[in-house]
Residue frames relative to the residue before (quaternion, step in Angstrom):
aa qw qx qy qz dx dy dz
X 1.0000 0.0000 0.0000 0.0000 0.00 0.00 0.00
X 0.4223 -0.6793 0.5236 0.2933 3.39 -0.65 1.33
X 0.3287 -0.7434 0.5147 0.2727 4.08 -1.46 0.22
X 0.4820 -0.6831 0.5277 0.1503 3.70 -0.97 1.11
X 0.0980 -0.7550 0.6468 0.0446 3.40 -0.16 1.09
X 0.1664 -0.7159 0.6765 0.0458 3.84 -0.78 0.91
X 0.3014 -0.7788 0.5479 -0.0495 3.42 -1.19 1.00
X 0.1311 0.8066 -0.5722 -0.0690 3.93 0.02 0.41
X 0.1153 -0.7625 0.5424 0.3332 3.19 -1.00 -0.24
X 0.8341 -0.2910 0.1768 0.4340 3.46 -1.39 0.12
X 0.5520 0.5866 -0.3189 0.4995 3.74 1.34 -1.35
X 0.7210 0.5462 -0.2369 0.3545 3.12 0.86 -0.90
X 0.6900 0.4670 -0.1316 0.5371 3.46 1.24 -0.47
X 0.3348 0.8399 -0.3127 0.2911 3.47 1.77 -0.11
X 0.8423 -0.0125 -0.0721 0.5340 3.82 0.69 -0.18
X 0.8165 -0.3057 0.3143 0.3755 3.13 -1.33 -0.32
X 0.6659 0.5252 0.0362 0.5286 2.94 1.34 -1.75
X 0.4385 0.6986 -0.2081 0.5257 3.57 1.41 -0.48
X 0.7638 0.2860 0.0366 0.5775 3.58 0.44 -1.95
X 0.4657 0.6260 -0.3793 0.4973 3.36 1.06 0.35
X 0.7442 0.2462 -0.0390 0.6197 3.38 0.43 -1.70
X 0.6067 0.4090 -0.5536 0.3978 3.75 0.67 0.51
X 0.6206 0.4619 -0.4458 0.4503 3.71 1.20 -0.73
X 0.4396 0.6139 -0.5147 0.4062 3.79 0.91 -0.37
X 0.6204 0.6019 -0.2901 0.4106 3.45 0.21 -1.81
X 0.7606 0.5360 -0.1105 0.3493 3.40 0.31 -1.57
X 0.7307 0.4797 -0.1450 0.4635 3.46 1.28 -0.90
X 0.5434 0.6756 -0.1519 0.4746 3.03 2.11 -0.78
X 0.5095 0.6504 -0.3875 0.4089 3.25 1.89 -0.61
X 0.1402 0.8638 -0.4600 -0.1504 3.27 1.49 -1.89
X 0.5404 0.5717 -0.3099 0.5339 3.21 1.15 2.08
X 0.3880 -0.6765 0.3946 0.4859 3.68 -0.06 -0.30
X 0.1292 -0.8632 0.4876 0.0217 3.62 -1.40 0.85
X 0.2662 -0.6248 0.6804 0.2753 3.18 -0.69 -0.05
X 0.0549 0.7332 -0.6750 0.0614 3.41 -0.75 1.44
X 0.3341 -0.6111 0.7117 0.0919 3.72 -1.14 1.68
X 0.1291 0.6506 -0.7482 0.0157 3.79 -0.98 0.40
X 0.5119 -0.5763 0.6149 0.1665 3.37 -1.53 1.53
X 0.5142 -0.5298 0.4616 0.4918 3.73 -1.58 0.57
X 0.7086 -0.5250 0.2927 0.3695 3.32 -1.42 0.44
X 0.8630 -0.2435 0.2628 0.3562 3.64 -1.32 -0.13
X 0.8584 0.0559 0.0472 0.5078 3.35 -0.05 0.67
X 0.4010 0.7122 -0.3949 0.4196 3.83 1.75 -0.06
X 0.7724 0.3389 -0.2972 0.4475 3.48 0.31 -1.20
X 0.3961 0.6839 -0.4711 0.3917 3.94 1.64 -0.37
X 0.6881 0.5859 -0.1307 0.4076 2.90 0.38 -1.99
X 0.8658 0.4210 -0.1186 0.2431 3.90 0.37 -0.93
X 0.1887 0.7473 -0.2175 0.5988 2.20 3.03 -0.40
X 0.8057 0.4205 -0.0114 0.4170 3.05 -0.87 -1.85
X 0.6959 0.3623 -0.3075 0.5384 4.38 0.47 -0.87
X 0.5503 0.5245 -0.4992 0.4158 3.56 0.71 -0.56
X 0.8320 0.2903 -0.2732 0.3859 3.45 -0.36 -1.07
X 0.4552 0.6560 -0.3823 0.4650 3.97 1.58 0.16
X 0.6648 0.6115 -0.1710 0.3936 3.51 1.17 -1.19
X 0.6261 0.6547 -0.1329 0.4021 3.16 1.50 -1.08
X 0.7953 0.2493 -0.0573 0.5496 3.07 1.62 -0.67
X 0.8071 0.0629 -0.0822 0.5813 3.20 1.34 -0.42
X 0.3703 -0.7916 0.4492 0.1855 3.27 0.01 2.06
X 0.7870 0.3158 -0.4133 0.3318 4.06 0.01 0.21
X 0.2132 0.4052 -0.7043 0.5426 3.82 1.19 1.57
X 0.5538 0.3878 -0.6370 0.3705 3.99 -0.24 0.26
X 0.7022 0.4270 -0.2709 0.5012 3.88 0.41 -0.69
X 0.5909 0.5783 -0.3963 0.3993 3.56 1.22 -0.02
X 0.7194 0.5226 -0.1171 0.4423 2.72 0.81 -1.78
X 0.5503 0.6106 -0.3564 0.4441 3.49 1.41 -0.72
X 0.7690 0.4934 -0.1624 0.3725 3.00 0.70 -1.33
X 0.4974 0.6513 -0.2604 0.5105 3.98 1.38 -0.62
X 0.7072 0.3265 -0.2466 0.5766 3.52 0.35 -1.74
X 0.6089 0.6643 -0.3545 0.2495 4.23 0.45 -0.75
X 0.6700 0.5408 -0.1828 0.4745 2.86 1.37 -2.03
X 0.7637 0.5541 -0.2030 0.2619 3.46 0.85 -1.57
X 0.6304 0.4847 -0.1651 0.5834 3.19 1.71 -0.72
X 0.6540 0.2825 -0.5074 0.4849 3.30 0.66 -0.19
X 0.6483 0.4810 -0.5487 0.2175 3.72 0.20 -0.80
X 0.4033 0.7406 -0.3367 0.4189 3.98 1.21 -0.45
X 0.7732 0.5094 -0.1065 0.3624 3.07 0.52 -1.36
X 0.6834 0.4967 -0.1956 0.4979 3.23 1.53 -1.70
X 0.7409 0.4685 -0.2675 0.4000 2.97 1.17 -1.13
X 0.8532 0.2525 -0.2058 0.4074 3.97 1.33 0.23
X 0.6121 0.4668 -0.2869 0.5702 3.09 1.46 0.36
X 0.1005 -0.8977 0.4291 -0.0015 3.11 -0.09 1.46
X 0.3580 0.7015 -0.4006 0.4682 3.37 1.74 -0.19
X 0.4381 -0.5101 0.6515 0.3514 4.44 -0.53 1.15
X 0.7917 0.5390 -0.1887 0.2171 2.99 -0.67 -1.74
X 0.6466 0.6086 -0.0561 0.4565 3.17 0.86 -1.41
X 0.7523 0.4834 -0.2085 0.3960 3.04 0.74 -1.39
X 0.5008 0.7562 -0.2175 0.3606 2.93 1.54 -1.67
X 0.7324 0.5821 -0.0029 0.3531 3.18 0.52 -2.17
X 0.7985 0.4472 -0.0992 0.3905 3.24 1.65 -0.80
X 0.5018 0.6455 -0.2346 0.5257 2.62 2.28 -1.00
X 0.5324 0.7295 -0.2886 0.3178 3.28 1.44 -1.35
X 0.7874 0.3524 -0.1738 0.4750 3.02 0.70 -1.82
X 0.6121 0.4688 -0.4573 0.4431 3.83 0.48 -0.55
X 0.5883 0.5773 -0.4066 0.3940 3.71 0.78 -0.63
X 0.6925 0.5351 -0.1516 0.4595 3.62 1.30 -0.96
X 0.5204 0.5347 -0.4155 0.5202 3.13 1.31 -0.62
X 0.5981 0.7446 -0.1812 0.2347 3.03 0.60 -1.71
X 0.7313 0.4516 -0.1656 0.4835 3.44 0.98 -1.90
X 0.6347 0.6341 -0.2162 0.3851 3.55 1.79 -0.99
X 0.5794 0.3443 -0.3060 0.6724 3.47 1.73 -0.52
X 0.3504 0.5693 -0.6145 0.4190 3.81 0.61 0.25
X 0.8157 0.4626 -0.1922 0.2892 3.18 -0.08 -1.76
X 0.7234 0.4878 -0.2610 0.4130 3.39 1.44 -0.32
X 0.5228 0.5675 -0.3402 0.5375 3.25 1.46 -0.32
X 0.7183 0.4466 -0.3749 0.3794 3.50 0.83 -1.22
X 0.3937 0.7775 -0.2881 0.3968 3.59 1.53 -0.42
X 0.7156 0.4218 -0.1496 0.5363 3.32 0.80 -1.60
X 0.6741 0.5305 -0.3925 0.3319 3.25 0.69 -1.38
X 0.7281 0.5154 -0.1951 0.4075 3.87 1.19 -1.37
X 0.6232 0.5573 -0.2414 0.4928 3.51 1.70 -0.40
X 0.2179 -0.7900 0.4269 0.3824 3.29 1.80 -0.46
X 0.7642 0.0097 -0.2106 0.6095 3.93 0.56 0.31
X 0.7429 -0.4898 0.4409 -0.1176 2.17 -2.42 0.23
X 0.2734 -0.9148 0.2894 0.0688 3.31 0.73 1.76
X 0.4344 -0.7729 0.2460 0.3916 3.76 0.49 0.83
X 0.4017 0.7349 -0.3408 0.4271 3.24 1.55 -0.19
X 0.7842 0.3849 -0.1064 0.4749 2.91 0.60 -1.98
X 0.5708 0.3950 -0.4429 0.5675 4.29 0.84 -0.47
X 0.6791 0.4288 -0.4582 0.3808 4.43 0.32 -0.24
């Protein structure tokens, strides 16, 4: 059986109501997928724009921490109803999280902005 690679983008991930009609979409396959989902609405805006904030003023790291944290967890609470699960997930986005910490705080002490690190 050949695999279905599903694509969202970010528009696509835009509300509450959004991630609804994408898990719909998704169930409609009633198959196995490979689902790519873009960073949410307004995330990759937001990481744009904090990068070059960090560089100069080392507490947009605790901002920016705090933005990508809130947004992802309310997502999560608001569809993953499994405790346990949820837990496990928060866990790992929280880790991800601390791992782009460490890179911003990087930039912020290097005073720019390695082209690596802004792709």
């Amino acid at each position: 059986m050949k695999k279905i690679v599903v694509k969202f983008g970010g528009s696509n991930v835009k509300t509450g109501e959004d991630i609804s009609r994408l898990l719909h979409v998704i169930r409609l396959y009633n198959r196995p997928l490979v689902i790519v989902v873009s960073a949410l609405f307004g995330i990759t805006d937001i990481l744009a724009k904090m990068i070059h904030m960090v560089k100069i003023n080392e507490y947009a790291v605790s901002r920016v921490k705090r933005k990508l944290l809130d947004a992802h967890s309310h997502i999560v609470n608001l569809y993953i109803g499994d405790k346990k699960k949820r837990e496990i997930i928060l866990e790992k986005i929280k880790q991800r999280v601390e791992e782009l910490e460490k890179y911003l705080l990087g930039i912020h002490y290097l005073g720019e902005i390695p082209d690596f690190a802004e792709d």
